[in-house]
C-alpha positions as CSV (number, residue, x, y, z in Angstrom):
1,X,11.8,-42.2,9.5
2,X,8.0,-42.3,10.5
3,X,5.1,-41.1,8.7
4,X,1.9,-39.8,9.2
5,X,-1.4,-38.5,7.2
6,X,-2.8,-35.4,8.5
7,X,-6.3,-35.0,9.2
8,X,-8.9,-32.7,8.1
9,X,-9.0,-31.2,11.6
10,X,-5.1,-30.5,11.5
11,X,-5.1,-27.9,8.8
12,X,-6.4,-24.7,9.6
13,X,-6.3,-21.5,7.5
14,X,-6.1,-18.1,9.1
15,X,-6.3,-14.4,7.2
16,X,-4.4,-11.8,9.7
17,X,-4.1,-7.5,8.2
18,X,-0.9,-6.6,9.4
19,X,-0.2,-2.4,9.2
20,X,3.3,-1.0,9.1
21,X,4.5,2.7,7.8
22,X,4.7,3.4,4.4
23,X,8.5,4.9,4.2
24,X,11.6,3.9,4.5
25,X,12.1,6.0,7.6
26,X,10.4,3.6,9.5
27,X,8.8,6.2,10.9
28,X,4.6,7.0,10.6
29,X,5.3,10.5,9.8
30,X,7.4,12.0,6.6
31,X,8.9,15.1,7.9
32,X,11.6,16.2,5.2
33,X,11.6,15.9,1.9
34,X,13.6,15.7,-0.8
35,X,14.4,15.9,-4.9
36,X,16.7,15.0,-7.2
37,X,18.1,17.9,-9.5
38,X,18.9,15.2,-12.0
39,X,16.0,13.7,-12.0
40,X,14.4,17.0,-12.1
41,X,15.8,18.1,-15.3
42,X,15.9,15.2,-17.4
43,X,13.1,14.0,-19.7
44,X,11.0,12.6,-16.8
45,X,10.7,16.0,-14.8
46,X,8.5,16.9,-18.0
47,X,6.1,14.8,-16.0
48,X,6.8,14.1,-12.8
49,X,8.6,15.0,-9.6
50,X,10.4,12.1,-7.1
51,X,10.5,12.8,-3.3
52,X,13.0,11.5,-1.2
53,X,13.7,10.9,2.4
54,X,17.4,12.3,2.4
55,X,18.9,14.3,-0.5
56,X,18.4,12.7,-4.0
57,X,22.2,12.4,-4.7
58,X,22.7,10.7,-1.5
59,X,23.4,6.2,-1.8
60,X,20.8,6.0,0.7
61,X,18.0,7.9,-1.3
62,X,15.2,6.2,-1.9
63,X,11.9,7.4,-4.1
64,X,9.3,7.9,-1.4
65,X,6.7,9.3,-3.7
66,X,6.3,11.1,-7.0
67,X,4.0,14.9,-7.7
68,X,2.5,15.0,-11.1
69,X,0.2,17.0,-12.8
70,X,-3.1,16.4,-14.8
71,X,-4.9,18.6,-16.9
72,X,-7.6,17.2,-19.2
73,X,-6.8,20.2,-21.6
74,X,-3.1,20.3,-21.6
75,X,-2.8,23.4,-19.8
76,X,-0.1,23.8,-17.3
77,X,2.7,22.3,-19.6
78,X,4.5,22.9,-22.7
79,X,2.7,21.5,-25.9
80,X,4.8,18.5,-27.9
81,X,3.7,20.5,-30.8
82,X,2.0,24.1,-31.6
83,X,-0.3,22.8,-34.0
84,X,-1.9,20.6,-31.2
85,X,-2.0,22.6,-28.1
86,X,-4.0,20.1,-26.1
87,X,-1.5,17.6,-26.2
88,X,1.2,17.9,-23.5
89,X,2.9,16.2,-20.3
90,X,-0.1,17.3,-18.3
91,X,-3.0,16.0,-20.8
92,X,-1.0,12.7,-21.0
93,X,-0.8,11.8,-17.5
94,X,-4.4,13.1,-17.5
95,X,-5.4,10.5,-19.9
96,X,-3.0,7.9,-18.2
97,X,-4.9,8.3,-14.7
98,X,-8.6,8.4,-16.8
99,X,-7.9,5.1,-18.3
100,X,-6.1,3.5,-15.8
101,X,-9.0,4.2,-13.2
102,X,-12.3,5.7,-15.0
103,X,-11.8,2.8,-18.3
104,X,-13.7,5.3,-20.3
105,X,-12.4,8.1,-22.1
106,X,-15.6,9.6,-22.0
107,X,-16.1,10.2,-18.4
108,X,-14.4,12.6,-15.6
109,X,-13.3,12.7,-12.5
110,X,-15.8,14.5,-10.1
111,X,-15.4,15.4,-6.4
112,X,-17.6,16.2,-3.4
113,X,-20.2,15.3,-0.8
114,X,-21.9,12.4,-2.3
115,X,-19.9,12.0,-5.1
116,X,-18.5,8.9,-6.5
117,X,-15.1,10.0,-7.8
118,X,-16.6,9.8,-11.4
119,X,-19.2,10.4,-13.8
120,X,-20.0,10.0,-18.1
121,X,-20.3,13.8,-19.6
122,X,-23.4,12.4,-20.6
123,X,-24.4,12.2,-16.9
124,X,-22.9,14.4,-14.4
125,X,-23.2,14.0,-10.5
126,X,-25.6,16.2,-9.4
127,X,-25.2,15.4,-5.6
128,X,-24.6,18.5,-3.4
129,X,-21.2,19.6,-3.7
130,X,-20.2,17.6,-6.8
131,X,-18.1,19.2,-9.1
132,X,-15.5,17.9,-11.8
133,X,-11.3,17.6,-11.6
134,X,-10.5,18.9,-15.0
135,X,-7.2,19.3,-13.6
136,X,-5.3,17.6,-10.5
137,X,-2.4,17.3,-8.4
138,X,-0.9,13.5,-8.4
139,X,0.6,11.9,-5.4
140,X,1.8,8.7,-6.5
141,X,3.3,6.6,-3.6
142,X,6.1,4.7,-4.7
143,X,5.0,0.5,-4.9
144,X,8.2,-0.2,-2.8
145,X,6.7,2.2,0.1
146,X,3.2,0.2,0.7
147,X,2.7,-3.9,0.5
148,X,-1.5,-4.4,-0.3
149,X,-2.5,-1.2,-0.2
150,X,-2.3,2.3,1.8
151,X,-4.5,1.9,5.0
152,X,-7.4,4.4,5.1
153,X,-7.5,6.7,8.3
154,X,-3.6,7.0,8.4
155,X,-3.1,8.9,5.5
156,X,-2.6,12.6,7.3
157,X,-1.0,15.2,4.9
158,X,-0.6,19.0,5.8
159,X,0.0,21.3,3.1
160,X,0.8,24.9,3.8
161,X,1.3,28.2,1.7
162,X,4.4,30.1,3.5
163,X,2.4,33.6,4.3
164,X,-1.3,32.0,3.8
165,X,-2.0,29.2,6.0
166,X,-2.4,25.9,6.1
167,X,-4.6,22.9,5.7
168,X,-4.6,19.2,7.3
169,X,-6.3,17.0,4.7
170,X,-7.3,13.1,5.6
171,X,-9.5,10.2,3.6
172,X,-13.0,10.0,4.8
173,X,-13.1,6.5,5.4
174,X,-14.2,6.8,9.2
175,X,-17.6,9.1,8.1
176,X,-19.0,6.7,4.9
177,X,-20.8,3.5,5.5
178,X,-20.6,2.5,1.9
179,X,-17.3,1.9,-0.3
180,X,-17.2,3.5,-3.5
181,X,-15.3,2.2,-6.7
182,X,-14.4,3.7,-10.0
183,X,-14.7,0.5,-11.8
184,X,-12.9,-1.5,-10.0
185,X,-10.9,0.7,-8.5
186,X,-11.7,1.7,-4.6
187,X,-12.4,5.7,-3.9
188,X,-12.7,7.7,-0.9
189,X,-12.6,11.6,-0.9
190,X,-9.8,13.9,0.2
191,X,-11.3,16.3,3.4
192,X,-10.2,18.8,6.2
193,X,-9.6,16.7,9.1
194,X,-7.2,14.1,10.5
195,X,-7.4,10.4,10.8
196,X,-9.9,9.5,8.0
197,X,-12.4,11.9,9.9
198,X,-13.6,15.5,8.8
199,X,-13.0,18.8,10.4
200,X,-16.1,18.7,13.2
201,X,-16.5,22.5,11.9
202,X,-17.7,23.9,8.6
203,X,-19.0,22.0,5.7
204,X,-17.8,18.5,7.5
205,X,-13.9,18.7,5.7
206,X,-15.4,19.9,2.4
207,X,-15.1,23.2,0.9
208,X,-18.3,24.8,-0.1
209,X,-17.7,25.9,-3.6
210,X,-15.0,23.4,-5.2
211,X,-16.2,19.8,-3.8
212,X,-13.6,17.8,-2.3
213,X,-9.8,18.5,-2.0
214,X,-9.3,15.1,-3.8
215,X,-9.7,11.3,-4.2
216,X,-8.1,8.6,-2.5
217,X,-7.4,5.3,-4.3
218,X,-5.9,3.8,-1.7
219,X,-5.3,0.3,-4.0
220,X,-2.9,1.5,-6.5
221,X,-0.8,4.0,-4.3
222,X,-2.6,7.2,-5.8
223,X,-3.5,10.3,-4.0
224,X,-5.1,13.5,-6.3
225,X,-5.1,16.7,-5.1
226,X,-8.2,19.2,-6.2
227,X,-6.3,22.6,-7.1
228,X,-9.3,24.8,-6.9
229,X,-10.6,23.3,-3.2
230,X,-7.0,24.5,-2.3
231,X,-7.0,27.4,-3.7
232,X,-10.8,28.3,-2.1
233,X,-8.5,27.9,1.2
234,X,-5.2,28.6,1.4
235,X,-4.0,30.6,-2.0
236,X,-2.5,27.3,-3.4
237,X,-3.4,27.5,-7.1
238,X,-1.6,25.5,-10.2
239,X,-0.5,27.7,-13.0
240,X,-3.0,26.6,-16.3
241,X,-1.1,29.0,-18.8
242,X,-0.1,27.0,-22.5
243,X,3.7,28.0,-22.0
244,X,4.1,27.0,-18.7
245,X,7.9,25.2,-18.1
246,X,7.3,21.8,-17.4
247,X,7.7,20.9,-13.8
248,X,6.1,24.1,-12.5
249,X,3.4,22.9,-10.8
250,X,5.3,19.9,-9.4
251,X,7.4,22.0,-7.9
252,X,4.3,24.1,-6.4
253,X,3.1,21.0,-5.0
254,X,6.2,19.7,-3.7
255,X,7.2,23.1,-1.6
256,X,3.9,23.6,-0.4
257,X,4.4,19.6,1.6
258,X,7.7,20.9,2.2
259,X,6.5,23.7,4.0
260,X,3.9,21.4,5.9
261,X,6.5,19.0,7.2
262,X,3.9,16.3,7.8
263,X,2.8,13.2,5.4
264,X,1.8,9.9,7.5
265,X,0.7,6.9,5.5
266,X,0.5,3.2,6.8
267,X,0.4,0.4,4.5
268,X,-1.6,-2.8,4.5
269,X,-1.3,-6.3,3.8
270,X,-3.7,-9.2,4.5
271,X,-1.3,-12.0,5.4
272,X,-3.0,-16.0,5.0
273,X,-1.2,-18.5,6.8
274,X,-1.5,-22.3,7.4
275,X,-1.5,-23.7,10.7
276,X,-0.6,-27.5,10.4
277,X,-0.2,-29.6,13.7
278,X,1.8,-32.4,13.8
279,X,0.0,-34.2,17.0
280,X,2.4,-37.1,18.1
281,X,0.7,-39.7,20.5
282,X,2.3,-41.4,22.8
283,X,3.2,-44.7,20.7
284,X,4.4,-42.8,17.7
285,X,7.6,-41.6,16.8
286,X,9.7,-43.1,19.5
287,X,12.2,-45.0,17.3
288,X,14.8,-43.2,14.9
289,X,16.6,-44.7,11.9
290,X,19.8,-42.6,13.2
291,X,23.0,-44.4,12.5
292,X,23.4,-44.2,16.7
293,X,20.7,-46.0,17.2
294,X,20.3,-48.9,15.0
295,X,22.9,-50.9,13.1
296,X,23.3,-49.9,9.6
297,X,24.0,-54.0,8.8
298,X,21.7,-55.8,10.6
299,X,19.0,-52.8,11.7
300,X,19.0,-53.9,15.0
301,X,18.4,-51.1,18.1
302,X,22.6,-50.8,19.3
303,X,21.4,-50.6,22.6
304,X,18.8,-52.9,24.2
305,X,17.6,-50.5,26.9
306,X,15.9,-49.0,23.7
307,X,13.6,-51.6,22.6
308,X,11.2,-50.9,25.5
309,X,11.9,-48.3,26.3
310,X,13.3,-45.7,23.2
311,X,14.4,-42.5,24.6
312,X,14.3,-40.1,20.8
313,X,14.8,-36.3,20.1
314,X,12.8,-34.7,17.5
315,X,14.5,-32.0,15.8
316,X,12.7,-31.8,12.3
317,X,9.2,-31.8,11.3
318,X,8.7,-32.4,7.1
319,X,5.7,-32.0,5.4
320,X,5.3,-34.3,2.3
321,X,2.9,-34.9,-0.4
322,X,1.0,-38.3,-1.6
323,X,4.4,-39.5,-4.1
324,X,6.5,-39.2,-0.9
325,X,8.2,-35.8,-2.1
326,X,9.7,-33.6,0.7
327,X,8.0,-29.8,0.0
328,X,8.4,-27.9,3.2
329,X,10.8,-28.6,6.4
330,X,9.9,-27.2,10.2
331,X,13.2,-26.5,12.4
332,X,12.6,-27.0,16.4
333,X,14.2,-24.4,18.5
334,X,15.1,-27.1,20.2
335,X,15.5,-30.7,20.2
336,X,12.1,-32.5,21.5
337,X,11.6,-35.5,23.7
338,X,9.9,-38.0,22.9
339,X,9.3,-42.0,24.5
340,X,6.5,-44.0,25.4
341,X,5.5,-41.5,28.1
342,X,4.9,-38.8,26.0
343,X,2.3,-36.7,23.7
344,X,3.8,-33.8,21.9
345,X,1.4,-31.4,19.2
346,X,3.8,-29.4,17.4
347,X,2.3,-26.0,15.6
348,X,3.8,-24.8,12.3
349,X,2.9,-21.9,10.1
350,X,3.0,-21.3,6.6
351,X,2.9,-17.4,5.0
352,X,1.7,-16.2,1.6
């Protein structure tokens, strides 16, 4: 067995963003959707609604994404108890989301041309078009669906109100220059349009009364839906009455995608490999401690032809640290020549 120290010019690190769709279709586009009525009336259709691909009672069903609703007064659920009315499904994944992304109970969510996604009640946007989310639509992509994070520009989703119309919202990420963050959570705002561009027509994707039809967070998987932008548009409103069952508005959501018939999403990962090269020079590496080709008694070459000139096969390339301990083996596709006549650089990569 031969050794050799690599050099500083023999490592080299590379950083590659590899894209693939986000569902388990394998296909960019989402085109039928599916729930569970299990799912939907046990305890967690209080609070949210799971999509599937196929049917929900099917082996092969898998979560795709989940529809929740947020309200930061309650409204649109049923109350855990009369004597506090604010406090219900919807107010609870309201404060989940505000916590999660805004880290200040204090602040909002706020939507719009020139808006950052958030603001302190203390200090409201006051950008043209900015108004606040008290109450939102949740499209959670499921973490299974999306490696990194969801790729900006190939989120496409077309909602439609049977009788009304329809809309084809998209990020904005091709028509900013500068990224936004809610702490430290990315933003980008929900528009008319396709492809992480606005409509060319109007108010450039936004609505003129009711901001933005959302945020983005394309980091943590999270899409939110402005109700009254939708509403301004196609009719689509969420029902804010105190006795509302739970699940209503999920439900709203969840037939109005139905009834569009189109959600693409791509996923992202940045992938860093190691490129290590072995680079064997022409008097290295042509002798082998094989039991064929030197005596296990003696270690002598068997065959004297060899001694001048060794004719070996390299199969296996293993990469070893400084107290001689094997971490990581490269395979050949096939075996390798090697002899006196011969340079060989062999390339391997390492993922993570």
């Amino acid at each position: 067995m031969s050794f050799k120290r690599f050099d500083n010019d023999d490592l080299v690190v590379s950083a590659d963003a590899i894209q693939s769709t986000a569902w388990t279709t394998g296909i960019p586009t989402l085109t039928s959707f599916f729930t569970s009525s299990a799912q939907k009336t046990g305890t967690s259709g209080n609070y949210y609604l799971s999509v599937y691909q196929v049917a929900g009672e099917l082996d092969e069903a898998e979560v795709q994404f989940d529809i929740a609703y947020a309200s930061k007064l309650g409204s649109g659920s049923i109350a855990f108890n009369n004597e506090y009315p604010n406090a219900s499904p919807s107010s609870i994944t309201y404060g989940s989301y505000r916590s999660m992304i805004l880290e200040d109970e204090n602040s909002v969510f706020v939507t719009g041309q020139g808006a950052t996604g958030g603001a302190s009640l203390s200090n409201l946007a006051t950008s043209s078009n900015a108004v606040v989310m008290d109450n939102f639509w949740v499209l959670s992509v499921d973490r299974a669906r999306y490696k990194q994070s969801m790729f900006p520009g190939t989120f496409n989703l077309k909602i439609t109100n049977p009788g009304i119309g329809s809309i084809d919202l998209t990020d904005n990420s091709n028509d900013v220059s500068v990224q936004n963050f809610l702490g430290s959570t990315r933003v980008l705002q929900l528009i008319s349009g396709s492809n992480g561009t606005g409509a060319a027509v109007g108010n450039g994707g936004y609505t003129t009364n009711s901001g933005s039809y959302g945020l983005f967070f394309p980091d943590i998987g999270t899409i939110f839906l402005n109700p009254e932008a939708l509403n301004d548009v196609i009719s689509l409103s969420a029902n804010n009455g105190s006795s509302v069952i739970n699940g209503t508005n999920q439900l709203t959501l969840f037939n109005a995608i139905s009834s569009g018939s189109a959600f693409q999403l791509n996923s992202s990962e940045t992938v860093t490999s190691d490129f290590i090269f072995a680079r064997l020079r022409n008097s290295e590496f042509n002798y082998s401690e094989n039991p064929s080709f030197i005596s296990g008694s003696t270690g002598d070459i068997i065959y004297t032809q060899f001694i001048d000139n060794p004719q070996v096969y390299i199969t296996t390339v293993g990469l070893y640290n400084d107290a001689n301990e094997l971490l990581a083996v490269a395979k050949l596709s096939r075996p390798l020549l090697k002899d006196f006549t011969k340079e060989s650089l062999i390339r391997m990569k390492l993922d993570f």
